[in-house]
C-alpha positions as CSV (number, residue, x, y, z in Angstrom):
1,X,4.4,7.2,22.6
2,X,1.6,7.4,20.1
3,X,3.5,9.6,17.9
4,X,5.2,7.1,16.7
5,X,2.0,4.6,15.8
6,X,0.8,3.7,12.5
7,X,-2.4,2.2,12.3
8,X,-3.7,1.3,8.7
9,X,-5.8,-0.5,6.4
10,X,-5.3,-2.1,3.1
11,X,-7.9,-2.0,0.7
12,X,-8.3,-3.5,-3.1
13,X,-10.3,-5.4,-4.8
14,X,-10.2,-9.3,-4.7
15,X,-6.6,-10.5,-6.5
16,X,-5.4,-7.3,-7.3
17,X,-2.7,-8.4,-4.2
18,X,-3.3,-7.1,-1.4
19,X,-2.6,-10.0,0.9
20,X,0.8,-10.7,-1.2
21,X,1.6,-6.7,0.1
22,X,0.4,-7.3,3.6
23,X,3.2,-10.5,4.0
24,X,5.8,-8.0,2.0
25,X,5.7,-5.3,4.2
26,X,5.5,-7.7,7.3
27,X,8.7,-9.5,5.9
28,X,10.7,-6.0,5.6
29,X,9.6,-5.4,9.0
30,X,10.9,-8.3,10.5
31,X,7.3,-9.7,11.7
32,X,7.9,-12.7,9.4
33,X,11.0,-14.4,8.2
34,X,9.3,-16.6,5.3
35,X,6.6,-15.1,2.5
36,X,4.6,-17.8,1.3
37,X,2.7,-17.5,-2.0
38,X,-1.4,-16.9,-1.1
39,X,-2.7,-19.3,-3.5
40,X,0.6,-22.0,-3.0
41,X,-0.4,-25.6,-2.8
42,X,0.1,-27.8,-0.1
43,X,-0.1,-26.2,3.9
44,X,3.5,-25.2,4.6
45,X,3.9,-21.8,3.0
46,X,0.2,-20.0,3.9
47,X,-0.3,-16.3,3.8
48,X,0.0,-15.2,7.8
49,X,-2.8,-13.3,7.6
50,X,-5.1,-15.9,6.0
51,X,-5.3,-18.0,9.0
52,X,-8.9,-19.7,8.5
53,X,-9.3,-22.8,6.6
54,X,-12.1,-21.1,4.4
55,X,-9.3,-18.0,3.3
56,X,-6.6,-21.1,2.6
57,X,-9.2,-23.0,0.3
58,X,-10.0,-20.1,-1.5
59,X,-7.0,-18.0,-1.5
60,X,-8.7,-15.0,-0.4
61,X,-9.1,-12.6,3.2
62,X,-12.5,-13.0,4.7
63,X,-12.0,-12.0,8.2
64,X,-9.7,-8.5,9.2
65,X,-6.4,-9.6,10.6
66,X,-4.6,-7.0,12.7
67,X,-0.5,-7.5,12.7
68,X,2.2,-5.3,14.5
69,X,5.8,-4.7,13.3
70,X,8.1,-2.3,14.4
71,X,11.3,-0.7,12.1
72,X,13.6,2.1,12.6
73,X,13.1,5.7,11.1
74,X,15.7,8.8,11.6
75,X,16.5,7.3,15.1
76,X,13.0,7.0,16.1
77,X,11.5,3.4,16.2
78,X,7.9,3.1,15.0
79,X,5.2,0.8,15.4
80,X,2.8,-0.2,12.7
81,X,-0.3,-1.9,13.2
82,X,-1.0,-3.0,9.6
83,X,-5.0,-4.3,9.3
84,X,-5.5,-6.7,6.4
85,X,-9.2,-6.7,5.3
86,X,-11.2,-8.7,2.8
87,X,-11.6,-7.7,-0.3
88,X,-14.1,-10.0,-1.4
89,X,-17.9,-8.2,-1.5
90,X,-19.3,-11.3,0.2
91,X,-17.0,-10.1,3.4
92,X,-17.6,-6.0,3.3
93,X,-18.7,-5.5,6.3
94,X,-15.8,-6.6,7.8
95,X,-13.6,-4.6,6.1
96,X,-16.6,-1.2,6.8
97,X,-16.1,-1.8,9.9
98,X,-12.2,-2.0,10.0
99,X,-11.8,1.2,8.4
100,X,-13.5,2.9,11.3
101,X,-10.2,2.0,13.6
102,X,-7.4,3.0,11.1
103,X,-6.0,6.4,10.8
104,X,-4.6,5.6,7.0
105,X,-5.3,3.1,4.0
106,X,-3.1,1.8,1.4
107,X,-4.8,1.7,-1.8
108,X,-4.0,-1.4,-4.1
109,X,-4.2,-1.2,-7.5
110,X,-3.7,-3.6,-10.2
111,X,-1.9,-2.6,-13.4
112,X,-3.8,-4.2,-15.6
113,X,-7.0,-3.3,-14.5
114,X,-7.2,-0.1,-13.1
115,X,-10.2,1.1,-10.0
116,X,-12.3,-2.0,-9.7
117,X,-15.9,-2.2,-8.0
118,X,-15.1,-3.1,-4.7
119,X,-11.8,-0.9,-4.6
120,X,-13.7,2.3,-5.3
121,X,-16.7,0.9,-2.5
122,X,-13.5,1.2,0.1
123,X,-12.4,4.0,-1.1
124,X,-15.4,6.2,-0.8
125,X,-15.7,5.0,3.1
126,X,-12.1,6.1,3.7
127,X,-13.4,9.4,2.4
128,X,-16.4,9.5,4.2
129,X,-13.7,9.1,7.6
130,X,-11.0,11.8,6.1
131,X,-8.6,8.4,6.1
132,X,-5.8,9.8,3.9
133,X,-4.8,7.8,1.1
134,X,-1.1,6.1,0.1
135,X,-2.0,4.5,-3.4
136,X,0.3,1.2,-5.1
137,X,0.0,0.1,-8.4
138,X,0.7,-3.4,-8.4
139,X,2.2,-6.0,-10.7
140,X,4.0,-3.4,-13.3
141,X,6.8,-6.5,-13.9
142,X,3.6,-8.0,-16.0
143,X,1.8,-6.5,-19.3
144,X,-0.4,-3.6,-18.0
145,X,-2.0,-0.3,-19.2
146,X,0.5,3.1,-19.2
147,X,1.1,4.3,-16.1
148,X,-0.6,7.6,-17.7
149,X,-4.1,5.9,-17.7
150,X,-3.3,4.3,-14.5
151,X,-2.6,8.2,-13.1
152,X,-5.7,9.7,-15.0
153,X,-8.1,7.1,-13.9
154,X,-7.4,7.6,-10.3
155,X,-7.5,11.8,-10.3
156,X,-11.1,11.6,-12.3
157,X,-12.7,8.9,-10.9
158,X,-12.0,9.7,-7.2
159,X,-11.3,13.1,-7.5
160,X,-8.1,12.7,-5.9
161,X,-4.4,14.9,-6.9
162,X,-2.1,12.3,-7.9
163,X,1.7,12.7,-6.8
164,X,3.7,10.4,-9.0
165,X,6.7,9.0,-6.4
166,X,8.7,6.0,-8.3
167,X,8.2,5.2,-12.0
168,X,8.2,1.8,-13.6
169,X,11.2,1.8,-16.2
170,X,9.0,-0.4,-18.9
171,X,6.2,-2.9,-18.3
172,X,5.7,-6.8,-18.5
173,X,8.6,-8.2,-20.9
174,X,10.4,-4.7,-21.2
175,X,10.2,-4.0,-17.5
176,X,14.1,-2.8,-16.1
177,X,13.0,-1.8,-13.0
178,X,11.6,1.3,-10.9
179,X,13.2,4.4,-10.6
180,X,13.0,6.4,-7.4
181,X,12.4,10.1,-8.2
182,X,13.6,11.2,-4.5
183,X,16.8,9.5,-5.1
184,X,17.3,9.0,-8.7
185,X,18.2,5.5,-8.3
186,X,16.7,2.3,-9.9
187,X,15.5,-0.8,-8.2
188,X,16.9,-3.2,-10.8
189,X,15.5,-6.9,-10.6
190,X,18.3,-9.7,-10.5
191,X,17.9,-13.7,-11.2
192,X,16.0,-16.1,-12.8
193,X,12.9,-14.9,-11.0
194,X,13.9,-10.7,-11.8
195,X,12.8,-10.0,-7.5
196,X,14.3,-6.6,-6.3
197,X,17.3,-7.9,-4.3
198,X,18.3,-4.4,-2.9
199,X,20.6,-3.6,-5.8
200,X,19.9,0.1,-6.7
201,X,21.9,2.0,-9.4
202,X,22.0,5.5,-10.6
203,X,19.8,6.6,-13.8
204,X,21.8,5.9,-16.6
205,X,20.9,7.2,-20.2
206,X,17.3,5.8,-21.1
207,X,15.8,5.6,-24.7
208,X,14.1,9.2,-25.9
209,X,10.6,7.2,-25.6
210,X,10.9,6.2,-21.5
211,X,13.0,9.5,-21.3
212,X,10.2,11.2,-22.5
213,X,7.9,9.4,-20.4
214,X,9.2,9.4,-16.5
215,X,9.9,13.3,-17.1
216,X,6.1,13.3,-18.0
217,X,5.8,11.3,-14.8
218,X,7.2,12.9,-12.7
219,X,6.8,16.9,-13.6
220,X,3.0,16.3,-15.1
221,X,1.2,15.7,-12.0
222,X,1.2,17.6,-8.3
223,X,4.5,17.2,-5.8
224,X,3.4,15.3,-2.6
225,X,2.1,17.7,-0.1
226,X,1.4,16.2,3.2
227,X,-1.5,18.8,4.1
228,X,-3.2,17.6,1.6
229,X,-2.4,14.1,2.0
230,X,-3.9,14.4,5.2
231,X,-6.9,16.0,4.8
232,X,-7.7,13.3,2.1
233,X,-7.1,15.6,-1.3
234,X,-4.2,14.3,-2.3
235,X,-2.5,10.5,-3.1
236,X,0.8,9.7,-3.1
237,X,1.3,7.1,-6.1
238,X,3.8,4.3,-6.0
239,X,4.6,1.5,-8.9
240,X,5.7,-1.7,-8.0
241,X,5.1,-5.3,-7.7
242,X,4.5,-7.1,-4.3
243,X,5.1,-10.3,-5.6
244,X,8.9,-9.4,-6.5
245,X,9.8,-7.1,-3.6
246,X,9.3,-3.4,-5.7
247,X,8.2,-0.5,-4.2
248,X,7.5,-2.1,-0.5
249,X,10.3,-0.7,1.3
250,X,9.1,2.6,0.1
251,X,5.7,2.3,0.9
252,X,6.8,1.6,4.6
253,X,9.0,4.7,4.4
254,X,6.5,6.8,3.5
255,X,4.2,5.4,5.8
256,X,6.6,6.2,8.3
257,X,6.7,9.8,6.9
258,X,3.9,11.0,6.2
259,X,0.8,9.1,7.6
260,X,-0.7,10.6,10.7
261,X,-0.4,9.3,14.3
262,X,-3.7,8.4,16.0
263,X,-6.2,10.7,16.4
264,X,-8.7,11.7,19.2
265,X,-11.7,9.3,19.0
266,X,-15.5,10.2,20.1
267,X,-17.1,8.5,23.0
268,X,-20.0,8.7,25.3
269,X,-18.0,10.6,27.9
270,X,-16.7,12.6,25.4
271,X,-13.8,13.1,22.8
272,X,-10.4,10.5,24.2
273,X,-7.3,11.9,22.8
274,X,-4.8,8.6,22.3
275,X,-2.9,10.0,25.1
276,X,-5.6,9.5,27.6
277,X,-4.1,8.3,30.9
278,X,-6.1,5.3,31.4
279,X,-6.7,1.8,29.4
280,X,-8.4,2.9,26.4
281,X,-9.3,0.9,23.1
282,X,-11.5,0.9,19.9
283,X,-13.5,-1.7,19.5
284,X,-14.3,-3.0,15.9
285,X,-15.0,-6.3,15.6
């Protein structure tokens, strides 16, 4: 039942970890049981979808990998076939052409850096295809700008609403986790290495600064519409940190949720609707 397909993309610029994401959501799915480090030494622990020698030398995507994964949502099982593209300009055309077979993106952000060259190059040919838009701010457990900048940068520059889901409680040293605004709980990080471990708590009292700043956060900007969303207006925004598990079960959620099923796709003979009777496929590569 194609209902119940996701097809999307990834897109970022080189580092800001996108291929870190990719093996995050594939390990919540189930696809993969170990998440090895991109840039780890030795050949043991690789990124799965940095299968060619020249992506393991140099710790980047150069080719598009397509993975499936399937997980359970309200009763309903759902397939998601995830597309991980290369960032790296030397390898766009790659990633042009992958974007032509998705029917959603997830934009990666870094924290520290904001919209990058190549991010905002992907970006425009997701709008150019109406491919709505689920964006992540990554890496918010290290020093980065205020999530305010972060926000205001991505409404001017791409013209997009912004719809603040999750906020980071701190950044870098002072970072205590990410609060869910849905259910007003908190991702806390636990041992040495602070990961998210799936301990959530309820919002307890926060200092008058932060207090000051999620409210901000989460009543300053537009609430999620999915219209929108889908017509390519409007970004759901998510904090978090690939690396230590934050904000990647609720990226698949709202994945899940909110980004579209396949749509019909042109042809010679004519428009196919994805539930054509016979064999069909879109060819990309």
């Amino acid at each position: 039942m194609t209902s119940n397909r996701r097809t999307f993309a990834i897109i970022s610029h080189p580092d800001a970890g996108k291929t870190t994401l990719t093996e995050k959501l594939l390990l919540q799915g189930g696809a993969i049981h170990l998440a090895g480090e991109v840039k780890a030494r030795g050949a043991a622990r690789r990124a799965r979808s940095d299968w060619m020698k020249i992506e393991q030398q140099r710790g980047i995507s150069v080719t598009s990998s397509v993975m499936t994964f399937e997980k359970d949502f309200d009763g309903e099982t759902i397939t998601f076939n995830l597309l991980d593209t290369p960032g790296h300009e030397d390898f766009s055309e790659d990633t042009y052409r992958t974007l032509t077979a998705v029917d959603s993106a997830i934009m990666v952000i870094d924290a520290a850096k904001g919209i990058e060259p190549q991010t905002r190059k992907l970006f425009e040919v997701c709008r150019l295809r109406s491919v709505p838009i689920i964006t992540f701010i990554n890496k918010v457990d290290r020093e980065g700008r205020s999530i305010f900048e972060t926000l205001d940068e991505v409404a001017d520059a791409l013209a997009l609403d912004v719809s603040p889901q999750n906020a980071p409680l701190g950044m870098g040293g002072l970072f205590r986790g990410i609060l869910d605004f849905d259910s007003e709980t908190v991702s806390i990080p636990e041992g040495g290495s602070k990961e998210f471990l799936g301990t959530r708590e309820p919002l307890g009292a926060l200092p008058d600064e932060l207090a000051e700043e999620i409210e901000l956060a989460r009543i300053g900007y537009p609430e999620f519409d999915l219209e929108a969303y889908r017509n390519g207006d409007l970004t759901p925004v998510f904090f978090g940190s690939a690396l230590k598990n934050f904000g990647v079960e609720e990226l698949i959620a709202a994945i899940a949720r909110w980004a579209p099923p396949p749509r019909p796709q042109p042809s010679e003979q004519g428009e196919i609707s994805p539930e054509h009777d016979e064999v069909t496929g879109f060819i990309f590569k």
